[in-house]
N, CA, C and O atoms as a GROMACS GRO file, in nm:
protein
  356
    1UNK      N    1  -0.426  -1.624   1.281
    1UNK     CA    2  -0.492  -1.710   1.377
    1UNK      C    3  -0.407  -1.836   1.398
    1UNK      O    4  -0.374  -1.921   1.316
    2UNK      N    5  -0.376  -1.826   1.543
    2UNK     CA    6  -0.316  -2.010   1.550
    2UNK      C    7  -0.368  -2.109   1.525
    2UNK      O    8  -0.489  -2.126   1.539
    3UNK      N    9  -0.271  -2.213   1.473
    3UNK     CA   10  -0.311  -2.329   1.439
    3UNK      C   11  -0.351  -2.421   1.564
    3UNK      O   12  -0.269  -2.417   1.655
    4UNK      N   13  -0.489  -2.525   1.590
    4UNK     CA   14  -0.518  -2.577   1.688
    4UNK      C   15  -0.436  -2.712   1.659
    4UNK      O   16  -0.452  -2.776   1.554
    5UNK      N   17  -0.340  -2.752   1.770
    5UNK     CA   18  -0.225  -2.850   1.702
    5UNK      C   19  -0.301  -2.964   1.736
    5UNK      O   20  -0.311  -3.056   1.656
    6UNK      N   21  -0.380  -2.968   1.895
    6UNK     CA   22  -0.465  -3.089   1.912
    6UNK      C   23  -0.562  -3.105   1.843
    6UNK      O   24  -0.622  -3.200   1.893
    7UNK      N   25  -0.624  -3.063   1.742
    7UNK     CA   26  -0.725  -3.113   1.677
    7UNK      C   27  -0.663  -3.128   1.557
    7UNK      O   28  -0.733  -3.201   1.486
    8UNK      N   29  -0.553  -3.088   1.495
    8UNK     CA   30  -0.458  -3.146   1.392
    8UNK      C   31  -0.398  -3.314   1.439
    8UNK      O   32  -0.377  -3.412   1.368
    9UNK      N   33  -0.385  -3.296   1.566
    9UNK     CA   34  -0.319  -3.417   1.610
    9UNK      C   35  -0.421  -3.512   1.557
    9UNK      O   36  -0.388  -3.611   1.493
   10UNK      N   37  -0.540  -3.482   1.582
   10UNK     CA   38  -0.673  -3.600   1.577
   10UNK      C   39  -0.689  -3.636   1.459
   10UNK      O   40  -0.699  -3.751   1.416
   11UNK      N   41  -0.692  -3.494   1.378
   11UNK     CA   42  -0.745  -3.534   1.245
   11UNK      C   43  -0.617  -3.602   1.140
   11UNK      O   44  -0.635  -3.634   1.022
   12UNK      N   45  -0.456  -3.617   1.236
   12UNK     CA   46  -0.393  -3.723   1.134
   12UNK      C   47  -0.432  -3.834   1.204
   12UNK      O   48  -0.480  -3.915   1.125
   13UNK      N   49  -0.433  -3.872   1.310
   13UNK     CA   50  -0.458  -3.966   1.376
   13UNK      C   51  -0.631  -4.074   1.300
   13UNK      O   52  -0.659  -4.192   1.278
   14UNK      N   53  -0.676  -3.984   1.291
   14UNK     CA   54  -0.804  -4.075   1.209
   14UNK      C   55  -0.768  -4.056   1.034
   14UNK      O   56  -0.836  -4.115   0.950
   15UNK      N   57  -0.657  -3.970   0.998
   15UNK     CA   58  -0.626  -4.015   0.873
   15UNK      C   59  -0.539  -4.144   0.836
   15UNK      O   60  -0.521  -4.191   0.724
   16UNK      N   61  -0.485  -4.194   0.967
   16UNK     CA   62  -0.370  -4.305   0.964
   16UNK      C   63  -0.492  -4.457   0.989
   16UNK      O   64  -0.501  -4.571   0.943
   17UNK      N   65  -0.565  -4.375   1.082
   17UNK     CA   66  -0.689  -4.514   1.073
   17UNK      C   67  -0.726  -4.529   0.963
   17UNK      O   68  -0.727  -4.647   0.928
   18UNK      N   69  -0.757  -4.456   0.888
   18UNK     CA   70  -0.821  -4.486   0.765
   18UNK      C   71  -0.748  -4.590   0.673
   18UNK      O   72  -0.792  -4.686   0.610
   19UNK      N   73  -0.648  -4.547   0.683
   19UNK     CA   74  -0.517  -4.614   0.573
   19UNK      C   75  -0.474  -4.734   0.673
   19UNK      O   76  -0.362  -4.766   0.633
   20UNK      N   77  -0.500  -4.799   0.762
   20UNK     CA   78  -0.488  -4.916   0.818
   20UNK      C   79  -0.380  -4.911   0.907
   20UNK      O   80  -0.307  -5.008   0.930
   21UNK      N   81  -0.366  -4.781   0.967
   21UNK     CA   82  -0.274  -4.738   1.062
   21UNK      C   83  -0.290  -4.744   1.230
   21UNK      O   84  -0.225  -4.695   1.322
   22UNK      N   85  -0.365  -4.799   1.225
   22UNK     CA   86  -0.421  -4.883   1.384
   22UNK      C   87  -0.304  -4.853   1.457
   22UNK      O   88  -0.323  -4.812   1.572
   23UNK      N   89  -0.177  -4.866   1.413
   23UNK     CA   90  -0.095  -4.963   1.468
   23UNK      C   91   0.028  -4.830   1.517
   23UNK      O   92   0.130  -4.844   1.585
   24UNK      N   93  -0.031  -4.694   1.450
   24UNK     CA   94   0.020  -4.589   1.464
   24UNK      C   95   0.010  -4.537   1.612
   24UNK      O   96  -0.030  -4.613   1.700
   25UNK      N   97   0.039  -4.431   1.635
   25UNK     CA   98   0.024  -4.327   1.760
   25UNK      C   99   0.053  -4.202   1.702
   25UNK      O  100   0.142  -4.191   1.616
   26UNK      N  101  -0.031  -4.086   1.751
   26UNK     CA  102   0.014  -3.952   1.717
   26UNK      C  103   0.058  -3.908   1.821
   26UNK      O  104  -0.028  -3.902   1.908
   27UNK      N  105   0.201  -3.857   1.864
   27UNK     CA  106   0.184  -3.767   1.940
   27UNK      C  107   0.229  -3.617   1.921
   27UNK      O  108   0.322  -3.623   1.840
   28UNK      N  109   0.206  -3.485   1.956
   28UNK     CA  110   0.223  -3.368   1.994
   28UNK      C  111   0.335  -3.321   2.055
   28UNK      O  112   0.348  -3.345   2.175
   29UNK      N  113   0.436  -3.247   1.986
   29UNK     CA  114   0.540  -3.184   2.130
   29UNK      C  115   0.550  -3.061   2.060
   29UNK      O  116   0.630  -3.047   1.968
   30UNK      N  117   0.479  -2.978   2.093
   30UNK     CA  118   0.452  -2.853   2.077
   30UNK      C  119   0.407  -2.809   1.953
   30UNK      O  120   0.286  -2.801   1.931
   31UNK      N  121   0.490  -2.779   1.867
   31UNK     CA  122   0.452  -2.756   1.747
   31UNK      C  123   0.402  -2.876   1.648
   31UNK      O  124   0.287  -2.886   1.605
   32UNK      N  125   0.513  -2.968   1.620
   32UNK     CA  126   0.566  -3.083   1.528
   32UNK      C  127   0.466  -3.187   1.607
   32UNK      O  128   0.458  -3.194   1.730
   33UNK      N  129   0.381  -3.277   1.502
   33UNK     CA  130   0.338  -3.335   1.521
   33UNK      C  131   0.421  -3.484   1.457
   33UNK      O  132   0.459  -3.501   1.341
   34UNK      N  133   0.435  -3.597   1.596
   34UNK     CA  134   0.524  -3.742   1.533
   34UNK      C  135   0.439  -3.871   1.518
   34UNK      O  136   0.356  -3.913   1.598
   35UNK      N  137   0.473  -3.919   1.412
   35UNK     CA  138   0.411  -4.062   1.384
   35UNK      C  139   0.514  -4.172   1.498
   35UNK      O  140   0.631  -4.201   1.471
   36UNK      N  141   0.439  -4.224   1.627
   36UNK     CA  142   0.530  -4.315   1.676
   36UNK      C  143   0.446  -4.486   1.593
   36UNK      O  144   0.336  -4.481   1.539
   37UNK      N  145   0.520  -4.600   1.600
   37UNK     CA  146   0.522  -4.716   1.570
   37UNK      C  147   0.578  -4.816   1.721
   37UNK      O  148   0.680  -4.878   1.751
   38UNK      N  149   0.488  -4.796   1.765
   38UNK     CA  150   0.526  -4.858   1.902
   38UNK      C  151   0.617  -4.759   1.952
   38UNK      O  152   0.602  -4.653   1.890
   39UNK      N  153   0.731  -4.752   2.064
   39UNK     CA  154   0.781  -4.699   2.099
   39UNK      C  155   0.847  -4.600   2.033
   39UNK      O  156   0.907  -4.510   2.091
   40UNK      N  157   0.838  -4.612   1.887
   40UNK     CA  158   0.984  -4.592   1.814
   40UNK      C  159   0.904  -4.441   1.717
   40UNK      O  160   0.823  -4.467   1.628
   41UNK      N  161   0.936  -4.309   1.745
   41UNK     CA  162   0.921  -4.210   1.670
   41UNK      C  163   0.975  -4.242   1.481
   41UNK      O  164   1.091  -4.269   1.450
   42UNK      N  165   0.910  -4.235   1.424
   42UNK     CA  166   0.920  -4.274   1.296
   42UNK      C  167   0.889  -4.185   1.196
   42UNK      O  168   0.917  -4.231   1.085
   43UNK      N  169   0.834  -4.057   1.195
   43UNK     CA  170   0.779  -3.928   1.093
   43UNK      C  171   0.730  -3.830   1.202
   43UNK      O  172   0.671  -3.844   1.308
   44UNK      N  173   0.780  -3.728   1.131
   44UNK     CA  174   0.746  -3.602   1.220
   44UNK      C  175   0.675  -3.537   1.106
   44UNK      O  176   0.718  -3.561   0.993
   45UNK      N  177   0.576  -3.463   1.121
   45UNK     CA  178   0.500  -3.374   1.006
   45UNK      C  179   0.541  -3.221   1.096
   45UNK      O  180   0.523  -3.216   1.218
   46UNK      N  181   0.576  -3.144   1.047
   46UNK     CA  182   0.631  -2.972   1.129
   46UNK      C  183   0.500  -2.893   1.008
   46UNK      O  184   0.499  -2.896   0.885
   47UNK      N  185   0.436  -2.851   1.072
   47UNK     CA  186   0.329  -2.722   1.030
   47UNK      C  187   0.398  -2.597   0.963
   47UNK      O  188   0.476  -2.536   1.036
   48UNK      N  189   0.385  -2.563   0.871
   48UNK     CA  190   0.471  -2.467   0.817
   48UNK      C  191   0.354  -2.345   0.749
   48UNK      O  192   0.389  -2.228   0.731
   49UNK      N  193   0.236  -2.386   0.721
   49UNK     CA  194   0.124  -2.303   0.675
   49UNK      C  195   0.013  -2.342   0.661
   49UNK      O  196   0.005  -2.460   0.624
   50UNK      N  197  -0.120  -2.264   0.684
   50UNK     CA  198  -0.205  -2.362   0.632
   50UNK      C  199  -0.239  -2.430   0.542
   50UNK      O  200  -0.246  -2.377   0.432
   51UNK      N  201  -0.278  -2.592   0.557
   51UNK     CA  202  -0.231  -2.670   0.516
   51UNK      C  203  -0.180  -2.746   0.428
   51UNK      O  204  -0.221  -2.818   0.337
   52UNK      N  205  -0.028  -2.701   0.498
   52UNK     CA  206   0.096  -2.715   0.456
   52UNK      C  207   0.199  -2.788   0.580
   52UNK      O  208   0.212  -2.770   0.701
   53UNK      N  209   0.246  -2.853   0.504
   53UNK     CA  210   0.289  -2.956   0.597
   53UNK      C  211   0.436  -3.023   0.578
   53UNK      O  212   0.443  -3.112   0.493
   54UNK      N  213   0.578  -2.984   0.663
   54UNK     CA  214   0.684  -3.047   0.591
   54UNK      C  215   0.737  -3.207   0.644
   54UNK      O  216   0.749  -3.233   0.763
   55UNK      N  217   0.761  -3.290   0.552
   55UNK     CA  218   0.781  -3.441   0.630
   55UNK      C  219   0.919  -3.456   0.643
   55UNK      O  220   0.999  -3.445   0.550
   56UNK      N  221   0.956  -3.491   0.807
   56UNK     CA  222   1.103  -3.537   0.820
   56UNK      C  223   1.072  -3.683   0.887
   56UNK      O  224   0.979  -3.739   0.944
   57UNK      N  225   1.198  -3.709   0.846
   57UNK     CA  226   1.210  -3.922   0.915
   57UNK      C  227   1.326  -3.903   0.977
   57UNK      O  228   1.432  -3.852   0.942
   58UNK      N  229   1.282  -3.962   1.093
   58UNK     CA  230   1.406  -4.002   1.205
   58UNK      C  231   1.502  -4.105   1.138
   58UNK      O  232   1.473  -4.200   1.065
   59UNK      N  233   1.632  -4.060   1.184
   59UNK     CA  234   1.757  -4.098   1.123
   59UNK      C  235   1.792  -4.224   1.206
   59UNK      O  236   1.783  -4.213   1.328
   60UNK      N  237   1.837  -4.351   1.148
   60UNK     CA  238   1.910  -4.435   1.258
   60UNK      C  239   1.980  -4.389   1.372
   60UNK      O  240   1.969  -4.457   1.474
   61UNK      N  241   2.068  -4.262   1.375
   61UNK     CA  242   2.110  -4.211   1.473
   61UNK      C  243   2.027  -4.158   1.556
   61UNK      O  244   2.071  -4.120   1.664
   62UNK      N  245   1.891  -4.145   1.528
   62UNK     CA  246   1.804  -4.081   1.667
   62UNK      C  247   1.814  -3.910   1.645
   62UNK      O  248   1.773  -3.827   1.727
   63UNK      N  249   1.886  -3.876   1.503
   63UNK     CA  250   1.824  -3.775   1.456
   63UNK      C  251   1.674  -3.752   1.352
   63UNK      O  252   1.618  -3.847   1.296
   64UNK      N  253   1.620  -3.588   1.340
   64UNK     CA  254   1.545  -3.594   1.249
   64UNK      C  255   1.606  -3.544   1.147
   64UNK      O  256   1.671  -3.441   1.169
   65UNK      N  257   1.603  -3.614   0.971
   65UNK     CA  258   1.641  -3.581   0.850
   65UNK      C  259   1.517  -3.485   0.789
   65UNK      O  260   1.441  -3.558   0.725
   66UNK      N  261   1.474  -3.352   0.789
   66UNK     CA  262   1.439  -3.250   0.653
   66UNK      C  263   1.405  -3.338   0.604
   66UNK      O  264   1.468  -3.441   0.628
   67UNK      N  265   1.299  -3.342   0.518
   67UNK     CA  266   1.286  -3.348   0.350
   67UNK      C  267   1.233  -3.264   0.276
   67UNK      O  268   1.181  -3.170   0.337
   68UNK      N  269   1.226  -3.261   0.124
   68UNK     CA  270   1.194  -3.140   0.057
   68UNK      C  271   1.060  -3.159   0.056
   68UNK      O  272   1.001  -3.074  -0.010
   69UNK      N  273   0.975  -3.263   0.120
   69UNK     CA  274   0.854  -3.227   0.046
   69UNK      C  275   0.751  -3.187   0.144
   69UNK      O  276   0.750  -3.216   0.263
   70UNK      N  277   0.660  -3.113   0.076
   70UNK     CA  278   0.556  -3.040   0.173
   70UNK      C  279   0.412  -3.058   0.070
   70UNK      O  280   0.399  -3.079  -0.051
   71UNK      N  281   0.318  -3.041   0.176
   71UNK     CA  282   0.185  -3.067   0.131
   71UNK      C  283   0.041  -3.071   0.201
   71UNK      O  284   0.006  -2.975   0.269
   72UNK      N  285  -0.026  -3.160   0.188
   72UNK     CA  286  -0.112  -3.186   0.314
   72UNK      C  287  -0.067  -3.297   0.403
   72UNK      O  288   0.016  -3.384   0.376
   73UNK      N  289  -0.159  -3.274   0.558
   73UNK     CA  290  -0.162  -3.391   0.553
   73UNK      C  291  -0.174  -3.513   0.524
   73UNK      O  292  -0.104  -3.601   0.575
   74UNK      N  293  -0.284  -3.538   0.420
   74UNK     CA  294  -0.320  -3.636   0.427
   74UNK      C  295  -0.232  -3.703   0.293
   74UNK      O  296  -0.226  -3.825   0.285
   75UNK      N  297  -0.159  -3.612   0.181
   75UNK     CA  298  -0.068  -3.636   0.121
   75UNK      C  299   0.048  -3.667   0.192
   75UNK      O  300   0.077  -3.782   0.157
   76UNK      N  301   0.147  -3.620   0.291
   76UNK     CA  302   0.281  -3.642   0.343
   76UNK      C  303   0.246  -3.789   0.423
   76UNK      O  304   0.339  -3.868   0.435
   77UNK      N  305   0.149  -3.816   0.462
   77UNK     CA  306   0.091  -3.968   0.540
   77UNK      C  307   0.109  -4.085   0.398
   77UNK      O  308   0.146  -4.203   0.398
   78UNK      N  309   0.065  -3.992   0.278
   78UNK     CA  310   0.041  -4.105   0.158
   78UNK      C  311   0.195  -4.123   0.150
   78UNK      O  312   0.244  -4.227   0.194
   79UNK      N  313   0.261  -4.042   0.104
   79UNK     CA  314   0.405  -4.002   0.077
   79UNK      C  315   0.506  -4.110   0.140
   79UNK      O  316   0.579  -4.184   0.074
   80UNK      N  317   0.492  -4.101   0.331
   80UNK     CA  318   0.552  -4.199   0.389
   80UNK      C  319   0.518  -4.350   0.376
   80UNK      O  320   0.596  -4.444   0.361
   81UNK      N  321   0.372  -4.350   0.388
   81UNK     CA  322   0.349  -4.462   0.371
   81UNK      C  323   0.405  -4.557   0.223
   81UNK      O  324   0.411  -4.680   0.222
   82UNK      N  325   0.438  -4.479   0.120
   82UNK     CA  326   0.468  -4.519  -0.008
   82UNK      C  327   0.611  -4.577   0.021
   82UNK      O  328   0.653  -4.680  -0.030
   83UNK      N  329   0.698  -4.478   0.131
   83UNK     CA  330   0.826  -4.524   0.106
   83UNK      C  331   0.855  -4.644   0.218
   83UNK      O  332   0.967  -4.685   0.249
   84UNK      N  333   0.759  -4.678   0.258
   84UNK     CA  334   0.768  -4.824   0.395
   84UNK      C  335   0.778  -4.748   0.530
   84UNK      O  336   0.823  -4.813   0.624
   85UNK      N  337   0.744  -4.622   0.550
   85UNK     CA  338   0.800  -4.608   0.678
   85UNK      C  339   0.673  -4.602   0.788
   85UNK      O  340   0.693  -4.558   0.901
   86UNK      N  341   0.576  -4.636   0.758
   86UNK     CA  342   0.456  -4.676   0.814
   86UNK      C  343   0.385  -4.815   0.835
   86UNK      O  344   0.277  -4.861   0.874
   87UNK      N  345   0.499  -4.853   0.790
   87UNK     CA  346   0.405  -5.018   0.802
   87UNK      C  347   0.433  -5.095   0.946
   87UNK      O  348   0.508  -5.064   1.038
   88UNK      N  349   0.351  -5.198   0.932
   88UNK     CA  350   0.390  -5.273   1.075
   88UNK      C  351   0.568  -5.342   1.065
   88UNK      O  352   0.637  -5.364   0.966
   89UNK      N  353   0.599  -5.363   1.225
   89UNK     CA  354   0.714  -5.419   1.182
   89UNK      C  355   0.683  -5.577   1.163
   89UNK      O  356   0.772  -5.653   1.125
   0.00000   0.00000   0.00000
């Protein structure tokens, strides 16, 4: 059964509210769901199983960097947020 990506979109989107992420945006491009920070794409979560979830961070170059870790959502949101890449600027 496919995964419904817009109602994944929502439900990180009110997981980032929760954690004082107001300041976030979710958006959708097909599969990969991205954490923007104002204009600026900042975490991509890519769906890999149910739920299972792999976290990459946009590279200064305007690439996305892999990382090894996978989980839930609402863990890979804790994850980034731990390493600063969610906060306000």
């Amino acid at each position: 059964m496919p995964v419904d990506m817009n109602r994944q979109r929502e439900a990180l989107q009110r997981t980032l509210a929760a954690r004082d992420g107001t300041h976030l945006q979710v958006v959708k491009r097909a599969q990969p769901l991205t954490i923007k920070r104002g204009s600026h794409p900042e975490v991509r979560l890519e769906y890999i199983a149910p739920e299972r979830w792999r976290l990459d961070f946009r590279h200064h170059s305007g690439r996305w960097q892999p990382t090894p870790f996978k989980g839930s959502i609402s863990e890979m949101v804790d994850l980034a947020a731990g390493m600063g890449r969610l906060q306000p600027y």
